[in-house]
C-alpha positions in Angstrom: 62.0 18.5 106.7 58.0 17.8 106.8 57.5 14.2 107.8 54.9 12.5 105.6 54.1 15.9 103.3 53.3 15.8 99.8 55.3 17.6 96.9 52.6 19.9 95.8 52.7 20.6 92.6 52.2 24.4 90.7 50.2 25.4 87.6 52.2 26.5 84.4 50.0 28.9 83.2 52.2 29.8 80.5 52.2 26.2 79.1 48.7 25.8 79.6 47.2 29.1 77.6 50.5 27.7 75.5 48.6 24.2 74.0 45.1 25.8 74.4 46.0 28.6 71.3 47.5 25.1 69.3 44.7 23.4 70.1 42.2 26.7 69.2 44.3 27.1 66.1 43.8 23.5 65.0 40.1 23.9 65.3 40.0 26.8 63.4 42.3 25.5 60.4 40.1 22.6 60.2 37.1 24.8 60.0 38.9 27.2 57.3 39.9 23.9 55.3 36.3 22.6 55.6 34.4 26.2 54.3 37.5 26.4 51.5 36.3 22.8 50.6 32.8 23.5 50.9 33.0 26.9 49.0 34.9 25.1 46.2 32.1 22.5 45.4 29.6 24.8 45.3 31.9 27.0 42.7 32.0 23.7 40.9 28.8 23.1 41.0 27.6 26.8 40.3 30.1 28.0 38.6 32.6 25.5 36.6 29.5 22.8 35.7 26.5 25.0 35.8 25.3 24.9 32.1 25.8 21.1 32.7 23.3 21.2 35.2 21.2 23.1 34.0 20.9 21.6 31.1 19.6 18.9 32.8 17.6 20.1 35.1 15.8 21.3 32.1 15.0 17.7 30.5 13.7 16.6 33.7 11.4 19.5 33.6 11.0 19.1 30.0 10.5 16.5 28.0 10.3 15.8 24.1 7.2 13.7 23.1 6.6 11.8 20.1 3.7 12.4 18.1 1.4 9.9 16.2 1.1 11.2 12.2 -2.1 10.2 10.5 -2.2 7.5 8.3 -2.5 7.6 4.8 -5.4 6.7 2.5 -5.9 4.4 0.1 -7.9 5.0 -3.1 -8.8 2.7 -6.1 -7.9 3.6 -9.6 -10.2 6.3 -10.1 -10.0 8.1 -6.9 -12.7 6.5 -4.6 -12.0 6.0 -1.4 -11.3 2.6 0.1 -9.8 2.9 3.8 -10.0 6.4 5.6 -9.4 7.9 9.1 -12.6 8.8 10.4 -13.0 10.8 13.7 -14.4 8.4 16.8 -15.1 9.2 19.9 -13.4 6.7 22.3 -14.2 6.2 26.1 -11.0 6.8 28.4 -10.6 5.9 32.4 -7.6 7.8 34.6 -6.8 5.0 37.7 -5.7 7.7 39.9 -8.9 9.6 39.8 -11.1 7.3 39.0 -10.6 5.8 42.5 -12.1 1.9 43.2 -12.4 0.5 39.2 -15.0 -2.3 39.6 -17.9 -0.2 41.3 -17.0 2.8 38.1 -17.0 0.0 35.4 -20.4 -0.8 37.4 -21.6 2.7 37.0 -20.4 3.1 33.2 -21.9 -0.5 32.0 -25.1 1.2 33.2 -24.8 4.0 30.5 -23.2 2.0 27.9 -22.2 -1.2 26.9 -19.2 -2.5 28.1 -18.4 -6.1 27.0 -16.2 -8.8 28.7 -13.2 -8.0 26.1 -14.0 -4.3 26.6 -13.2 -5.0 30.6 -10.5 -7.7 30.2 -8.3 -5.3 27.9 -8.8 -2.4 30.4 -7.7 -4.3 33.1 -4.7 -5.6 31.2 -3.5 -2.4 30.4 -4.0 -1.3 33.7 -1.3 -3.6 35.0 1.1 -1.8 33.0 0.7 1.5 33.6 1.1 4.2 35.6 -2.4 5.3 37.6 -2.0 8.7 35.9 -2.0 8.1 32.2 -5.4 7.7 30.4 -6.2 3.9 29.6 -9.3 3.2 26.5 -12.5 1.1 27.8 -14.4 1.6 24.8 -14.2 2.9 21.3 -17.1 3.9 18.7 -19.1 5.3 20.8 -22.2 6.4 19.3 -23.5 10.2 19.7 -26.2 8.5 22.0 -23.2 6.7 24.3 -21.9 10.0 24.6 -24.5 12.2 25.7 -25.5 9.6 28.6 -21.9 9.9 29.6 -22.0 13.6 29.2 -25.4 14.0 31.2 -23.5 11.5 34.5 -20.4 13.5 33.9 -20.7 14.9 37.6 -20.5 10.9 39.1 -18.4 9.4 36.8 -14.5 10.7 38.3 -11.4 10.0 35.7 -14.4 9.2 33.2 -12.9 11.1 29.7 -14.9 10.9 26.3 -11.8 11.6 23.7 -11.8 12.5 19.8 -9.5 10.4 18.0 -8.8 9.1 14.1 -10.2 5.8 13.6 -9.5 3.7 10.5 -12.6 3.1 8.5 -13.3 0.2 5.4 -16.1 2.5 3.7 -16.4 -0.5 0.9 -16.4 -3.4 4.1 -16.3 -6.9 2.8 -16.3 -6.1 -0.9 -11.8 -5.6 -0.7 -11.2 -7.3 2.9 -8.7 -9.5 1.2 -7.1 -7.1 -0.8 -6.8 -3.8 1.0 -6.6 -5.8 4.5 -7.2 -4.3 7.5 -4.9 -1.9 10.5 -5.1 -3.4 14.6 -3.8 -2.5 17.5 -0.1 -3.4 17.6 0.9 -6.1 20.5 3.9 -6.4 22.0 5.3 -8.3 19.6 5.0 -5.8 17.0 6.1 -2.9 19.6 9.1 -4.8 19.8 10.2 -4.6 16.3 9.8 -1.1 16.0 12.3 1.9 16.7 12.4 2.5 20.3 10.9 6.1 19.6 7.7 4.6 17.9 6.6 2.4 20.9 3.7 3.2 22.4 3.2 5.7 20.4 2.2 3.6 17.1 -0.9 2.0 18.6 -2.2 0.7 15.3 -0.4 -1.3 12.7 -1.2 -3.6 9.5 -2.3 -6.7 9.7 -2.9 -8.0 6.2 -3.3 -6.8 2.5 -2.2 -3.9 1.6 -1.9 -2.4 4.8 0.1 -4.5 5.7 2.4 -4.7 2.8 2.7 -1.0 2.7 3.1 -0.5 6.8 6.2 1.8 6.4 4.4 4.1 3.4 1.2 4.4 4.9 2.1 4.8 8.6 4.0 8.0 8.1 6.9 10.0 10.1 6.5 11.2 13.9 6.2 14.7 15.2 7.7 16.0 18.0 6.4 17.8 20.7 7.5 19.6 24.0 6.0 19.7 27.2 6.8 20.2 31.0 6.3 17.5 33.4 7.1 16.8 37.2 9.3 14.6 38.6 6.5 11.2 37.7 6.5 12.4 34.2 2.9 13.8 34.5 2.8 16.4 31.6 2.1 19.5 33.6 2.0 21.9 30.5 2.3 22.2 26.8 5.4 24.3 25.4 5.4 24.2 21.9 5.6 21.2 18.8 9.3 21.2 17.6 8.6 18.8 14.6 4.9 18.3 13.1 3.9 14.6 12.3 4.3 14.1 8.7 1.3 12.1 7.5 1.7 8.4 5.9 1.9 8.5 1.6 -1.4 8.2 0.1 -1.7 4.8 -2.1 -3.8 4.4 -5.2 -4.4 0.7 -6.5 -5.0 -0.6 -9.6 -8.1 -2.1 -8.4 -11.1 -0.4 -11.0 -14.4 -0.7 -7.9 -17.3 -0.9 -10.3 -15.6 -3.8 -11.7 -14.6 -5.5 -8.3 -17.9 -5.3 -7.8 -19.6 -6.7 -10.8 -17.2 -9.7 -10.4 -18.3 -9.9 -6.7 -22.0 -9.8 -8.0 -21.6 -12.4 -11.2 -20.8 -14.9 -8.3 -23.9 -14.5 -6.7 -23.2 -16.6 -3.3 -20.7 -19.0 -4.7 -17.1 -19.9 -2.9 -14.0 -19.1 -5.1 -12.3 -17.0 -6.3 -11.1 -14.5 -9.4 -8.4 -12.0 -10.7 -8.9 -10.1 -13.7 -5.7 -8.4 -14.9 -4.5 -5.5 -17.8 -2.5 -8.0 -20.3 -0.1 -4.5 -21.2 1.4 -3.6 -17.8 0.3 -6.4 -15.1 -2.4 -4.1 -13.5 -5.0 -6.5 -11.2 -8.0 -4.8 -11.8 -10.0 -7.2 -9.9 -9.2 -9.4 -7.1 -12.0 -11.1 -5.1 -12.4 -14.3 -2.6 -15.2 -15.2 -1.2 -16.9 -15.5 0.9 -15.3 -12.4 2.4 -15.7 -10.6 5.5 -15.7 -7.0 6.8 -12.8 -5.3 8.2 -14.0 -2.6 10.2 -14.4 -4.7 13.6 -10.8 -5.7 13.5 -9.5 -2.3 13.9 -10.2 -1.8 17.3 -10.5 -5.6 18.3 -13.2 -7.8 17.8 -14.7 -9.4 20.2 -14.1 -13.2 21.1 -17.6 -14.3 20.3 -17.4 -12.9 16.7 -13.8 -14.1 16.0 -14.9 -17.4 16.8 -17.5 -17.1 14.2 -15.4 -16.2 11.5 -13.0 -19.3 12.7 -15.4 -21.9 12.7 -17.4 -20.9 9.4 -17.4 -23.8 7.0 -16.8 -21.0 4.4 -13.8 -19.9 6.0 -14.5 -15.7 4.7 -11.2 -15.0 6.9 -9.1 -17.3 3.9 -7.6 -15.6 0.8 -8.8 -17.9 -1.9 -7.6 -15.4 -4.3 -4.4 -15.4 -3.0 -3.3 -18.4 -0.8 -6.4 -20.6 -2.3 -4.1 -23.8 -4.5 -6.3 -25.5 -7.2 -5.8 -28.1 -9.8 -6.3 -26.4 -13.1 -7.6 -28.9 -14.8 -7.8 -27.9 -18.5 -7.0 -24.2 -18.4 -3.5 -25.7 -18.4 -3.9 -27.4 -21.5 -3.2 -24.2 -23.9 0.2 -23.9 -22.2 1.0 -27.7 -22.5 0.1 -27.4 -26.6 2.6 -24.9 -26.6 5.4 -26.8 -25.4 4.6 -29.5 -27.8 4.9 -27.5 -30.7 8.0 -25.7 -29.3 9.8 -28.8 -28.3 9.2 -30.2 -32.2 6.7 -32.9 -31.1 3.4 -31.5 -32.5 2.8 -29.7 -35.7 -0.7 -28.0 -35.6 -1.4 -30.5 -38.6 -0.8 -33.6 -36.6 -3.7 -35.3 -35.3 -4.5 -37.7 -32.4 -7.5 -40.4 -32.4 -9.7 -40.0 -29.5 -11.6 -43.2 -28.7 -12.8 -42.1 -25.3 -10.3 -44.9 -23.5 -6.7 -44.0 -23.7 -3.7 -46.8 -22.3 -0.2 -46.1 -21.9 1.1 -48.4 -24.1 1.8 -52.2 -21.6 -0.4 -51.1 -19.4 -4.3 -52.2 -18.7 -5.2 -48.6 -16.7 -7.6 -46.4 -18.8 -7.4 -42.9 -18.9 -11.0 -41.5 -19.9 -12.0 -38.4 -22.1 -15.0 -36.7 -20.7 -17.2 -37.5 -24.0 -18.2 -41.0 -24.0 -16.5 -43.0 -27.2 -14.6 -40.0 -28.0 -14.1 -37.2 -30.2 -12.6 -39.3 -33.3 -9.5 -37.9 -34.9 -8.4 -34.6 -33.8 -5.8 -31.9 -34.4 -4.2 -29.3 -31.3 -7.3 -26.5 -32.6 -9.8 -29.1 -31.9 -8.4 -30.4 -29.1 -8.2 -27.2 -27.2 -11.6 -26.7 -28.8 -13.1 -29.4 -27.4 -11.4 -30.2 -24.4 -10.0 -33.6 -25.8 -7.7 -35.2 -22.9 -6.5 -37.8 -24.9 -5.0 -35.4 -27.3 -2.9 -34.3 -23.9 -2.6 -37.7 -22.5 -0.1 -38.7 -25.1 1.3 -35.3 -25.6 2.4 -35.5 -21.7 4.0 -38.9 -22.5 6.0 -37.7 -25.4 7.2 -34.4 -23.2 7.9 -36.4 -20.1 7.2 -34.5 -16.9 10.4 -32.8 -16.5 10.6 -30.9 -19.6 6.7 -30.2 -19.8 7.2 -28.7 -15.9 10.2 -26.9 -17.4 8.2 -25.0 -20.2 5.4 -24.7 -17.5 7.8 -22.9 -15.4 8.2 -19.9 -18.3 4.8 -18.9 -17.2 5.3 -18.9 -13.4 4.0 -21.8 -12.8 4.7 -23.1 -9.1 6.5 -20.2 -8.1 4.3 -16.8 -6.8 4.0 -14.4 -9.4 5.4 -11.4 -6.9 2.0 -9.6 -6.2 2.8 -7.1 -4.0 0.4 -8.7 -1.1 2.0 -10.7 1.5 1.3 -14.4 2.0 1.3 -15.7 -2.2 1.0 -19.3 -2.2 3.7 -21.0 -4.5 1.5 -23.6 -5.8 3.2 -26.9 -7.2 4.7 -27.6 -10.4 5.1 -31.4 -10.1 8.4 -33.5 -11.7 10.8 -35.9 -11.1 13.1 -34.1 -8.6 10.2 -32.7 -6.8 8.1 -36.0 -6.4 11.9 -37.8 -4.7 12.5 -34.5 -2.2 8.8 -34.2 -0.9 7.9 -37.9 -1.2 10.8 -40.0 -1.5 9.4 -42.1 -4.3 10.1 -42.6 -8.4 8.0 -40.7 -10.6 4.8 -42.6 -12.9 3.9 -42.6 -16.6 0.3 -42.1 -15.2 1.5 -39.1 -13.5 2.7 -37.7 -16.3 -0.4 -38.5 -18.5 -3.3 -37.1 -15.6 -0.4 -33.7 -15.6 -0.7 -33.3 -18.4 -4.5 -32.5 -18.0 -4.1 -30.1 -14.9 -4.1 -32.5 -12.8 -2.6 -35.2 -10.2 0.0 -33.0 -8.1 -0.7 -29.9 -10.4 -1.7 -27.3 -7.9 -2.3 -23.4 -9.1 -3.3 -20.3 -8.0 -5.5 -18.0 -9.5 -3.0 -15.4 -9.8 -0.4 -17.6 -11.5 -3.9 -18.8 -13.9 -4.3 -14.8 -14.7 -0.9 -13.8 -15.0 -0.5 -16.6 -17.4 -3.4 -16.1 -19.7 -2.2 -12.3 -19.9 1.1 -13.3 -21.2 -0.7 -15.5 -23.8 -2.4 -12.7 -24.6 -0.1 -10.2 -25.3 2.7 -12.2 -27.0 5.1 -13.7 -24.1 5.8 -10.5 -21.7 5.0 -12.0 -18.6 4.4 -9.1 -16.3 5.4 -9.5 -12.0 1.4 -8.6 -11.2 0.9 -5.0 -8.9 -1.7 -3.2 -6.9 0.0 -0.4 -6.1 -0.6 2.0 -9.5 0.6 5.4 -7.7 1.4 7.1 -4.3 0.6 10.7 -3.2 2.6 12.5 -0.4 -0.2 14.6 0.4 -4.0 14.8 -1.3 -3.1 18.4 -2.6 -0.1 17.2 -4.5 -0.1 15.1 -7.7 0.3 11.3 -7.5 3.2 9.7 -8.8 3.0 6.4 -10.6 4.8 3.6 -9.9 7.3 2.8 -12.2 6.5 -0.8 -14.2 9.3 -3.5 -14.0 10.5 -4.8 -16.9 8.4 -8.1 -18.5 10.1 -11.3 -18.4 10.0 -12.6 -22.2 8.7 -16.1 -22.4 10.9 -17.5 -24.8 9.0 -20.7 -26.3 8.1 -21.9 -29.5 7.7 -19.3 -32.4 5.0 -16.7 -33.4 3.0 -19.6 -35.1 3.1 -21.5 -32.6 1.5 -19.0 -30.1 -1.0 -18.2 -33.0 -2.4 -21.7 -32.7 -2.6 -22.1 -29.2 -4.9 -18.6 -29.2 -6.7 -19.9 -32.2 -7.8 -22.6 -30.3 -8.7 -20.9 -27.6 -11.1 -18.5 -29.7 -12.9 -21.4 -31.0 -13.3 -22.7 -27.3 -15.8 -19.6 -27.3 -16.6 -18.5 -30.4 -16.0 -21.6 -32.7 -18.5 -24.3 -33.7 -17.6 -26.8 -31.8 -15.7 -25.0 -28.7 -16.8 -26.5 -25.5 -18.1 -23.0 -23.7 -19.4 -21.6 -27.2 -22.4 -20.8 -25.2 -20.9 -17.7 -23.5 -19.8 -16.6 -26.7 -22.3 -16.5 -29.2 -23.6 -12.9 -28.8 -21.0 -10.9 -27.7 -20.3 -7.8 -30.0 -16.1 -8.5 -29.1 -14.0 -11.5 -30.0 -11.9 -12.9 -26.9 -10.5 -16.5 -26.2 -10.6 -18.9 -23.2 -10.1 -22.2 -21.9 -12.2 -23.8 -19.3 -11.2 -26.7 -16.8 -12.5 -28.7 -14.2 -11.1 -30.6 -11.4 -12.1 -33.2 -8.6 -11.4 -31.9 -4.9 -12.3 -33.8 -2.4 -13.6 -31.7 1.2 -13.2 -33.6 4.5 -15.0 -32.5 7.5 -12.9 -30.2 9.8 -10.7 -33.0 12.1 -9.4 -34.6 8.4 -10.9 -37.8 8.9 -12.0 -39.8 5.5 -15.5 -40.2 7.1 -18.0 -37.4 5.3 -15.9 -36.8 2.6 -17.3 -35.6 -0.3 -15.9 -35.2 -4.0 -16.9 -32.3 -5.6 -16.0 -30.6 -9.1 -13.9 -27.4 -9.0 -15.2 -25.2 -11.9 -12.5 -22.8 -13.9 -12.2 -20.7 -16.6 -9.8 -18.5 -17.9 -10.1 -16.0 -20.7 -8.6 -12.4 -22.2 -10.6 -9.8 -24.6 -10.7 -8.4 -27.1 -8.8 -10.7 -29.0 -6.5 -8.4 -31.6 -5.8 -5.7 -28.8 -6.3 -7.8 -25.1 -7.0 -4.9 -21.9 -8.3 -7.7 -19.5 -7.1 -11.3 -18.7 -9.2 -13.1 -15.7 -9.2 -16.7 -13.8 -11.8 -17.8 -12.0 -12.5 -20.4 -9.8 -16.1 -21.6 -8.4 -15.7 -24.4 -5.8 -18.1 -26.8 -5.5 -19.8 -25.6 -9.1 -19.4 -28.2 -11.6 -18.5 -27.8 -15.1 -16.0 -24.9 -15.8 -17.9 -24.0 -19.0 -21.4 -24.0 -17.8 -20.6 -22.5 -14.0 -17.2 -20.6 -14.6 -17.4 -19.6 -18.1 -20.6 -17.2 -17.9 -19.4 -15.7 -15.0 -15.9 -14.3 -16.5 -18.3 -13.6 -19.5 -19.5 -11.1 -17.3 -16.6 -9.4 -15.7 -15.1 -8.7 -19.2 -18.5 -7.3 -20.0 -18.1 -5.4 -17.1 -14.8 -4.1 -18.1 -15.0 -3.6 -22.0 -18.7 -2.7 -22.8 -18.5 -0.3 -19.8 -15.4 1.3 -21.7 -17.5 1.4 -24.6 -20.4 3.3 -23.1 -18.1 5.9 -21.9 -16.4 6.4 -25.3 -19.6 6.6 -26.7 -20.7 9.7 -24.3 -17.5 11.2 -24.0 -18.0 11.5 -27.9 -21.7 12.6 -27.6 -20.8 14.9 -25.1 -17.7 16.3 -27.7 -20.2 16.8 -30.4 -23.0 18.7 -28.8 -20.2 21.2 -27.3 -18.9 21.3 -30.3 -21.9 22.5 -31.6 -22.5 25.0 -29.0 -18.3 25.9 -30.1 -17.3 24.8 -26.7 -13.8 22.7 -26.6 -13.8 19.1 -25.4 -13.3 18.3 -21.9 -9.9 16.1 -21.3 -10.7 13.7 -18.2 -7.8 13.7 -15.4 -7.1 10.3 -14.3 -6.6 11.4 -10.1 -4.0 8.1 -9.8 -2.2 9.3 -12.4 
């Protein structure tokens, strides 16, 4: 034995080389498991989901973009143009390349004018998008604008000049308030539209027409494809999948020549008129003024010249023709008659003395006729003739106010007569049940005796006035009143007309009964002792009318009593020729006095405008007929375009 020695220990080489192959082999299975693994995704990927991937790869490399159509046009009755899409040249910025903004806007100001709306837009819309895409600065540049910009090309970086379609009011203030006018859409109006037309639809109606008819005249989108990089810059244009399918083409009813003779019979008077075709409910004129022009709305108008319209003691930017509520004084008095003889409480024999004063019987209150001591003993003829209120003041008494409202109501009377424009006042058709829900109070015999003149709480509209008159006219088919006469897909296709909806009869009274109530209305022009005989005396057609006028009183702009000033409300409606009626009209002329001597002459015109113009025509077409005839040539059929 060793004292103190150590057991030594001696290497297993066998064990050793033993764990290092399980430990080598683990290694390597773990290797093998992690290339399988590895080599099995990318067979997925590759192989299994490839034309998944692919697939999308390819839509972010290419993207489908929508494409704006153009929209359609809108033409009168006979073809003439009234808004179009003219090409205007408009002033674009790119951020990106532009570099700093202020010291370019600087640069560009010096070339052309660049307005603080112009700037504050651009700066807006800079917020909200990327530095890449092009943003507008200005449009309507003139060819002047755009040669300076052209000739400082080389220091103006990101500057673009860009063609594009602009909407264009050739006619400007003459049809403001009917055809309206298109602006760019805000975000409220983005928001209500299909998520594919965002952004892409910059423009949109904003009133009239154009607005009524947004979906018709705005057309379908086109589709386009193009290759962009991962930002969604458009790198490349591959091909357009889908054109843009241009908005429908509208044609109106509205004749221009005679929009514009009833524009120019006003001179420069406020109110308003609507002339309409008694045998279908055509409006072939429609004018409020003062009036405005459209065209600077399109692309916005500037702050300044907003704020001018606004605060115009005219107020051009309000629809008088439309929205405007009058009392109609007397012109209502026709349609009262007639319910008095169709209720059985007036023959046309029965006759009511006019004194000048009339009382509702226990009371002191007078009630004047507009002749001093009267106009003696009168029957309905005369008292449509002449105007005489006190005929009407105890006619209203006998009706009561709720039936005389009710047979009011046959004619349309406080309700809108459905033009196809957006925003028709109702007006007010005054009785019992109506006085208690807006007023909380009992209903007056007075009431009923100033109704039954046109006025008190009588409020109409031209519209319902014209519509009216053109079912007197033509025997009781009360027409829903239209603008829209035809629509065209595309200018070198026919135009299709817009089917008529069916009249609504006015059942009141009998044949006779309507006989008198026109009767009376002739002589109001063309009898003896009618009170606008004036207008009629010399014209080569018979017609009938009915003038009124009503007190308005106009406060100053914060509605206080103080400067308030009572002024007439002149009206006068009419329809010609009297055995075949083709125009029924209503005016209105604020501020102008006496309907017979202010309103009457001037729809004496328009229906001149209308029928001797007609006239003329015939009269060449069948000149024209006889001197080809003579030369044996055939007669030339006119085409109407609207169809």
């Amino acid at each position: 034995m060793y004292q103190g020695s150590r057991r030594r220990r001696l290497k297993d080489g066998q064990a050793e080389s033993a764990l290092f192959r399980r430990r080598a082999l683990l290694a390597l299975t773990g290797v093998v498991i992690a290339i399988l693994a590895l080599l099995l995704r990318l067979a997925w990927l590759q192989v299994i989901k490839h034309e998944d991937f692919s697939a999308r790869s390819e839509r972010n490399r290419v993207k489908v973009r929508a494409l704006a159509p153009t929209r359609g046009l809108i033409f009168d009755r006979n073809g003439v143009l009234l808004a179009d899409n003219r090409l205007s040249y408009r002033l674009d910025v790119i951020p990106e390349q532009a570099g700093e903004l202020g010291p370019l806007l600087d640069r560009i100001e010096q070339l052309v004018r660049i307005s603080a709306d112009d700037r504050e837009r651009f700066v807006e819309l800079a917020r909200f998008r990327h530095s890449f895409q092009s943003l507008p600065l200005r449009f309507n540049l003139s060819e002047e604008e755009q040669a300076k910009l052209a000739l400082d090309r080389w220091r103006l970086p990101g500057v673009e000049v860009v063609p594009v379609p602009s909407r264009h009011y050739p006619q400007g203030a003459l049809l403001a308030h009917v055809v309206g006018y298109v602006g760019r859409a805000n975000a409220e109006e983005q928001a209500t539209m299909d998520e594919s037309r965002r952004g892409v639809i910059s423009h949109v109606g904003k009133s009239g027409i154009e607005r009524q008819y947004e979906l018709l005249l705005r057309g379908e989108l086109g589709r386009e494809r193009v290759e962009t990089n991962v930002e969604g810059r458009v790198l490349r244009f591959l091909d357009q999948s889908v054109p843009a399918q241009a908005g429908e083409n509208l044609y109106l009813s509205i004749d221009l020549e005679l929009q514009k003779a009833t524009v120019a019979a006003f001179a420069s008077g406020r109110g308003a008129a609507v002339a309409i075709d008694p045998r279908n409910g055509e409006v072939l004129a429609m004018v409020s003024l003062p009036s405005y022009d459209p065209n600077p709305f399109v692309n916005g108008i500037s702050h300044a010249a907003y704020q001018a319209l606004l605060s115009d003691n005219d107020r051009p930017l309000f629809n008088r023709s439309l929205q405007g509520g009058y009392e109609p004084g007397s012109t209502l008095k026709p349609f009262v008659g007639l319910a008095g003889l169709a209720a059985g409480l007036r023959t046309p024999d029965y006759t009511q003395l006019s004194t000048g004063v009339f009382h509702i019987p226990g009371q002191n209150i007078g009630f004047r006729d507009w002749r001093r001591g009267g106009h003696g003993r009168v029957n309905l003829h005369e008292a449509l003739a002449q105007s005489v209120n006190t005929y009407f003041y105890q006619l209203g008494l006998d009706l009561g106010i709720d039936q005389m409202s009710e047979s009011l109501a046959h004619f349309g009377f406080g309700q809108p007569t459905g033009l196809d424009l957006p925003g028709e006042s109702s007006g007010i058709l005054p009785s019992r049940q109506w006085k208690r829900a807006r007023m909380n109070q009992p209903w007056y015999p007075g009431e009923t005796v100033i109704a039954a003149i046109g006025q008190g709480f009588n409020v109409s509209t031209i519209p319902q006035l014209a519509n009216a008159t053109a079912a007197l006219a033509n025997g009781g088919l009360l027409y829903k009143p239209r603008l829209v006469r035809a629509t065209q897909a595309r200018l070198d296709r026919p135009a299709t007309a817009v089917a008529v909806e069916s009249p609504t009869l006015v059942d009141l009274g009998t044949p006779a009964h309507w006989q008198v109530i026109i009767d009376g209305m002739h002589a109001v022009v063309q009898g003896p002792t009618g009170t606008a005989r004036a207008i009629g005396a010399d014209a080569p057609y018979q017609f009938a009318g009915k003038s009124g006028t009503a007190q308005r009183t106009s406060r100053v702009r914060d509605g206080s009593e103080q400067g308030a000033v009572v002024r007439n409300q002149a009206l006068f409606v009419a329809f010609a020729p009297l055995e075949d009626p083709r125009i029924a009209v209503a005016v209105v002329v604020e501020a102008g006095g006496s309907g017979s001597r202010t309103a009457a002459p001037l729809v004496r015109q328009i229906i001149d405008a209308w029928l001797l113009r007609d006239k003329a025509k015939e009269t060449a077409a069948n000149e024209s007929d006889l001197i080809q005839a003579s030369r044996g040539a055939a007669p030339v059929v006119g085409i109407d375009r609207a169809g």
